[in-house]
GUDOKOL-294769 format. One record per residue (C-alpha): residue in three letters; x, y, z. Coordinates in pm, whole numbers, padded with zeros to 5 digits, always signed. Each point is the difference from the previous one (the first is absolute). Layout:
<recs>
ALAXYZ...
</recs>
This chain:
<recs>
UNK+00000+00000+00000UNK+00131+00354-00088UNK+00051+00246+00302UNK-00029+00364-00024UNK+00254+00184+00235UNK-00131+00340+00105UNK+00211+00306+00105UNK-00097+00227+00219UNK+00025+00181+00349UNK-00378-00009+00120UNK-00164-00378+00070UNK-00348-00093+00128UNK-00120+00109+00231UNK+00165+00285+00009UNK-00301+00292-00081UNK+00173+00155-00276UNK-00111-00005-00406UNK+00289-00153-00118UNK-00033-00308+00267UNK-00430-00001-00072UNK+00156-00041-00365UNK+00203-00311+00053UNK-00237-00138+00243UNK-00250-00005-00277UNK+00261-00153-00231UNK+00104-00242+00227UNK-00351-00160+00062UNK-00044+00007-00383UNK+00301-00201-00046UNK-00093-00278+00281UNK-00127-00221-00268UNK+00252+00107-00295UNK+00322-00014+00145UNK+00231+00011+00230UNK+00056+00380+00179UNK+00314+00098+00174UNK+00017+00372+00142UNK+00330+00135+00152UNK-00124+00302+00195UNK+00091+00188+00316UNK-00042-00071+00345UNK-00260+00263+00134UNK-00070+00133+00353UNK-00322-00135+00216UNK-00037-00266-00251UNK-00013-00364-00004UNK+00037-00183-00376UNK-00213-00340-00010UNK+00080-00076-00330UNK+00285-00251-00112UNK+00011+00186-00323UNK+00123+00264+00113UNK+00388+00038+00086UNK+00119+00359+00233UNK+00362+00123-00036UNK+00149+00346+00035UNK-00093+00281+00264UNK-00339+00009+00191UNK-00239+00255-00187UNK-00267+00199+00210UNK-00349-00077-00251UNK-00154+00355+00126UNK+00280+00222-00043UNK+00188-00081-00330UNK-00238+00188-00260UNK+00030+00313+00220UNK+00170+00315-00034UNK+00336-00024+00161UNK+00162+00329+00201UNK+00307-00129+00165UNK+00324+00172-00121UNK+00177-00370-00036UNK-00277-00115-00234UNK-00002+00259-00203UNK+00377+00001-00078UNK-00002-00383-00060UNK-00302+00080-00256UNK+00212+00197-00186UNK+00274-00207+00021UNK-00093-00372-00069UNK-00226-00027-00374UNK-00221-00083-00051UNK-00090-00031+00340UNK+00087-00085+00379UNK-00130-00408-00053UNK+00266-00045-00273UNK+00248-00180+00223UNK-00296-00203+00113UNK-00136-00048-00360UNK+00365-00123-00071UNK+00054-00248+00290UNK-00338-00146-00058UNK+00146-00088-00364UNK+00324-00192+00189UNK-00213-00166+00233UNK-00270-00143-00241UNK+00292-00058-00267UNK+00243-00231+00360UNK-00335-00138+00088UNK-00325-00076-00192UNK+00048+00070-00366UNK-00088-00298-00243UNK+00059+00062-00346UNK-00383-00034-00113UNK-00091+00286+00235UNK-00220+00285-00164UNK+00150+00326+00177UNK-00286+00294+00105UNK+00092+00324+00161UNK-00252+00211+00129UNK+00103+00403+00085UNK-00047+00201+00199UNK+00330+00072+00070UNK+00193+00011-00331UNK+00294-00182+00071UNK-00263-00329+00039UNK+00082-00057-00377UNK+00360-00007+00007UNK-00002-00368+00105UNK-00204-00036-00345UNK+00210+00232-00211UNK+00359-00196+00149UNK-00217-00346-00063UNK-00071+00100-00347UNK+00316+00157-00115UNK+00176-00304+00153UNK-00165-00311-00139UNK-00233+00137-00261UNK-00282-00143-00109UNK+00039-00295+00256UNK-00148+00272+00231UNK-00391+00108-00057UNK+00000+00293+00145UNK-00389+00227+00132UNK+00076+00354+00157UNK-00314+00080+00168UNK+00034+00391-00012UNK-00227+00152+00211UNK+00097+00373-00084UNK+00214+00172-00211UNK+00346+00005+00062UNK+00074+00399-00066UNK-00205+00301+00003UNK+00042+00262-00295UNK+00247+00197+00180UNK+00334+00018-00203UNK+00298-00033+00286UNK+00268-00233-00017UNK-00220-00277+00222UNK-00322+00025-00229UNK+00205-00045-00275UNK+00166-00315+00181UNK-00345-00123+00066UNK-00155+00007-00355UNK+00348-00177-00138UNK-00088-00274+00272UNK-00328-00058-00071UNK+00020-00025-00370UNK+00246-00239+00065UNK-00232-00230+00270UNK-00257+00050-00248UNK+00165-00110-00316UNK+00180-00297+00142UNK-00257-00139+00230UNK-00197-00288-00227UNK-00375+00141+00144UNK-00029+00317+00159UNK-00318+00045+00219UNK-00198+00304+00121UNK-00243+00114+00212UNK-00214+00255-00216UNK-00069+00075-00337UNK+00135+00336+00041UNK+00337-00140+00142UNK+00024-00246-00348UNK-00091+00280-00239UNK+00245+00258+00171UNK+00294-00310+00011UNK-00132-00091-00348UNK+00058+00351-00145UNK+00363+00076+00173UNK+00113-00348-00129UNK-00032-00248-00297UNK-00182-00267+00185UNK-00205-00232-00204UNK-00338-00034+00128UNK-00025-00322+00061UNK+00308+00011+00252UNK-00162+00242+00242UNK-00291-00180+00179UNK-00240+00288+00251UNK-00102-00216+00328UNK-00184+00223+00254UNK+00083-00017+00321UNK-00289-00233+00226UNK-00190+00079+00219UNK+00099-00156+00353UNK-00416+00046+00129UNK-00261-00263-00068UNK-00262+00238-00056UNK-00227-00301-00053UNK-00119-00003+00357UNK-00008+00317+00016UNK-00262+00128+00251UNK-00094+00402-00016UNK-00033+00130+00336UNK-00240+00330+00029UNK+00097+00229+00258UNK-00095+00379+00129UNK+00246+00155-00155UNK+00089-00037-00425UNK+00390-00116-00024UNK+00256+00148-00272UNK+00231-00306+00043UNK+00383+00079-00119UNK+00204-00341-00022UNK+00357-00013-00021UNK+00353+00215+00090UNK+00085+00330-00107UNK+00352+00131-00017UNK+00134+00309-00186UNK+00109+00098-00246UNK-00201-00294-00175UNK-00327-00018+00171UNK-00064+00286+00204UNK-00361+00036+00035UNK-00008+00313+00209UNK-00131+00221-00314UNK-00293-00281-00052UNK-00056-00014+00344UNK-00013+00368+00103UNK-00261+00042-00302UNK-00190-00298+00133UNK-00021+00111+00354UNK-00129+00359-00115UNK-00254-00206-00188UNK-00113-00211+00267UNK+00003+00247+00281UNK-00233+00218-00204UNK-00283-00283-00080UNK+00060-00074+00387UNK-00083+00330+00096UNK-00350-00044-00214UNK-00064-00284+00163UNK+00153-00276-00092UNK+00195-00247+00182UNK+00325-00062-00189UNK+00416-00130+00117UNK+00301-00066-00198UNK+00183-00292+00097UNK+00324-00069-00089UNK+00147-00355+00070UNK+00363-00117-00044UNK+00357+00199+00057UNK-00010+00341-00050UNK+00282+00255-00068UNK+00080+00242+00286UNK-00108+00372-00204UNK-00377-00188-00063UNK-00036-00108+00325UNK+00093+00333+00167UNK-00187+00224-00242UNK-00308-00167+00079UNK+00061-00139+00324UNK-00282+00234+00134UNK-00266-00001-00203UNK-00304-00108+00101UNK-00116-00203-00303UNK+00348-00207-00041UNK+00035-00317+00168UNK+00364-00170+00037UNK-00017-00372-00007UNK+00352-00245+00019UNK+00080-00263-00250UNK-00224-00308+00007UNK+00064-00355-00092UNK-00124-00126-00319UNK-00236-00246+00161UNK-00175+00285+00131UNK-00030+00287-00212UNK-00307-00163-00127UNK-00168+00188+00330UNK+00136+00290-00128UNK-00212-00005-00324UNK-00300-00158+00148UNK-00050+00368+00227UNK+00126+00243-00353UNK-00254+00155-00161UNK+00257+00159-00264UNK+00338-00066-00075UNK+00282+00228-00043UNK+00266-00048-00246UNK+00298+00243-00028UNK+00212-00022-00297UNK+00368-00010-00087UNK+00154+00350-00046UNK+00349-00095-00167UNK-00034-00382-00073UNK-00175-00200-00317UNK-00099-00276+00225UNK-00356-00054+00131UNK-00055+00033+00349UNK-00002-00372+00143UNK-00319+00040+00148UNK-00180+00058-00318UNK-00139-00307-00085UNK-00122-00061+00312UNK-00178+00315+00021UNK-00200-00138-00290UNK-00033-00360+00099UNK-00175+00205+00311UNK-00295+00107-00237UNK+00038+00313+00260UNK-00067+00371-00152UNK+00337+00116-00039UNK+00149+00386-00044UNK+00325+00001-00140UNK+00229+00310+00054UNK+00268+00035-00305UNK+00143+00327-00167UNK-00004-00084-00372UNK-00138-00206-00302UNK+00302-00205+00031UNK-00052-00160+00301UNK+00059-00365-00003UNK-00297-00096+00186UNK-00294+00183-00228UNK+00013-00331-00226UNK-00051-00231+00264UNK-00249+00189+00144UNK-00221+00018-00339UNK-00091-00404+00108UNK-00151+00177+00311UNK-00403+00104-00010UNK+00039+00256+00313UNK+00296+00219-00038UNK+00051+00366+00025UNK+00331+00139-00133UNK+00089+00328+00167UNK+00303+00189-00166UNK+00164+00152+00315UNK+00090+00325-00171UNK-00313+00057-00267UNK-00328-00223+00114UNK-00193+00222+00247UNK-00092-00097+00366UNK-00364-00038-00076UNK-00044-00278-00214UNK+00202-00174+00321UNK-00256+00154+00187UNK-00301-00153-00238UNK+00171-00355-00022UNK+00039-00038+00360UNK-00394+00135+00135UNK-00089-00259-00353UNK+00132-00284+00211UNK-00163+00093+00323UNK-00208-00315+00036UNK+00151-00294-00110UNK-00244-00266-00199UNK+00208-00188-00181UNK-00012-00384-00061UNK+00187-00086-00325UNK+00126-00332+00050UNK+00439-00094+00050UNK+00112-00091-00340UNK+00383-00069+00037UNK+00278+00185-00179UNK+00134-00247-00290UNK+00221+00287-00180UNK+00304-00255+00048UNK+00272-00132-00221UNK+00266-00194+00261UNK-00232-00314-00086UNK+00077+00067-00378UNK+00354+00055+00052UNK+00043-00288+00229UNK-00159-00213-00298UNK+00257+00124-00221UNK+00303-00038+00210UNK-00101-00409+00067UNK-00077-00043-00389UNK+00338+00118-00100UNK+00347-00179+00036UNK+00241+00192+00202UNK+00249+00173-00158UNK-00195+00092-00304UNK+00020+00335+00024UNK-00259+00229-00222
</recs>
């Protein structure tokens, strides 16, 4: 049986996207072939799983996609590229090369952080097309700035990109954009969304006194701020409160210190920690409408996104242009307001939100089947190893 070895610093059940995206990998392989991942060890958390291998330094799950302000990271930033887990990216290579590599081994590196596909690009460059290589790219490399490090950063992923034998994405938006920087032929680049960790299909709706505008998810600057979208919102919702109406924001999951400060006083925001997976179900169950907030400087979707509209929840989703990522994605969903932060005025917010003050609806779960790892998986156990296309 073939065995695809998977790269990468977050494992289940780690609450990060990139771990929810090789969870739902794994389980999809169970029945295909063999899985090895070579992963981290992370803090607070026990691995049950014999597929899954932990070498290198211990990562913190809640703190690594957050804006870092010490002095020392910041100068080892700018020192080590692509990134600070390229030493780790690198002795994960050694180990799995010392101790578990077979030669029929299908190779799959999944970034965030960059230097994840260096054990493909080494792999590749050394033995060739003995190697099938899949870089899961879950966001651009580069913005469109033009210093020496963008310019680093587009060489490297045109590079990943044309040597890797499939090259998967999360979005349509993130394959056209690679699509049109490189000379990728379609049928190498695959778009797999990221799943949805909720069953929604017991999925009980709670009424309450008050109508919830549920936020799921981090924020962290200077990618996902929120604070415009939220100060807008809370002007909105203290207004129709004021007329009557009984209306909170609540925002659940790790947010950055300006957000939490700015509206650590206001009387419709509600602060709620991090919850397991197994329970943010409850959190649904008692929202009435869901709040998305969209990437400022990033192509990729917000990892939330399909969830949102497995949820069959109303959503409003805050963005600032035409090219957000998300706006495709969100044409699948029947509810959905799009507010432009900087042109869309404050009272169709205000309309959208007293729409939804009674909740009656009863549309039945039907599950999310926008997948293509089962496809790919297909492919990889029709094919003899070492056959590169």
């Amino acid at each position: 049986m073939k065995r695809l070895v998977i790269f990468s610093p977050f494992h289940p059940p780690m609450v990060n996207p990139r771990s929810m995206r090789m969870r739902d990998l794994m389980l999809r392989c169970s029945d295909r072939m063999e899985v090895l991942m070579i992963s981290n060890p992370a803090r607070n958390e026990n691995v049950i799983n014999d597929n899954i291998r932990c070498h290198g330094f211990t990562m913190d799950p809640h703190h690594y996609a957050l804006e870092k302000r010490h002095v020392l990271y910041s100068i080892l930033k700018s020192v080590f590229f692509p990134d600070l887990f390229i030493l780790n990216s690198l002795w994960h290579l050694i180990i799995y090369l010392t101790r578990y590599r077979r030669q029929e081994d299908i190779i799959l590196t999944c970034s965030h952080p960059v230097s994840v596909h260096f054990a493909g690009l080494i792999l590749k460059k050394w033995i060739g097309k003995k190697c099938f290589w899949i870089a899961d790219i879950g966001d651009q490399f580069s913005t469109s700035g033009e210093s020496l490090r963008d310019k680093l950063l587009h060489n490297l992923e045109r590079e990943v990109i044309m040597l890797a034998d499939r090259v998967v994405v999360n979005s349509d938006f993130l394959k056209q954009t690679l699509r049109s920087r490189n000379p990728i032929q379609d049928e190498k680049i695959l778009c797999i969304t990221n799943p949805a960790i909720v069953d929604f299909s017991q999925m009980k709706r709670i009424p309450g006194q008050q109508l919830v505008l549920q936020y799921v998810g981090n924020t962290y600057t200077p990618v996902r701020p929120g604070i415009e979208a939220l100060r807008i919102l809370e002007d909105v919702v203290s207004r129709i409160n004021r007329e009557g109406m009984n209306a909170v924001i609540k925002l659940t999951g790790k947010q950055h210190k300006e957000l939490i400060h700015r509206f650590s006083s206001s009387s419709v925001v509600i602060f709620e920690s991090q919850v397991p997976p197994e329970q943010l179900i409850h959190v649904y169950e008692k929202a009435c409408i869901l709040i998305s907030l969209g990437n400022r400087i990033h192509t990729g979707v917000p990892s939330k996104m399909q969830e949102y509209i497995n949820s069959r929840l109303p959503v409003i989703h805050f963005c600032e242009n035409v090219s957000d990522p998300a706006l495709q994605l969100l044409e699948r969903h029947p509810d959905c307001l799009i507010f432009y932060t900087d042109e869309s005025n404050p009272w169709e917010l205000k309309e959208f939100i007293t729409k939804h003050r009674k909740d009656e609806k009863n549309d039945e779960y039907a599950p999310d089947k926008d997948r293509h790892w089962d496809k790919l998986l297909d492919e990889l156990n029709n094919y003899a190893t070492g056959a590169s296309t």
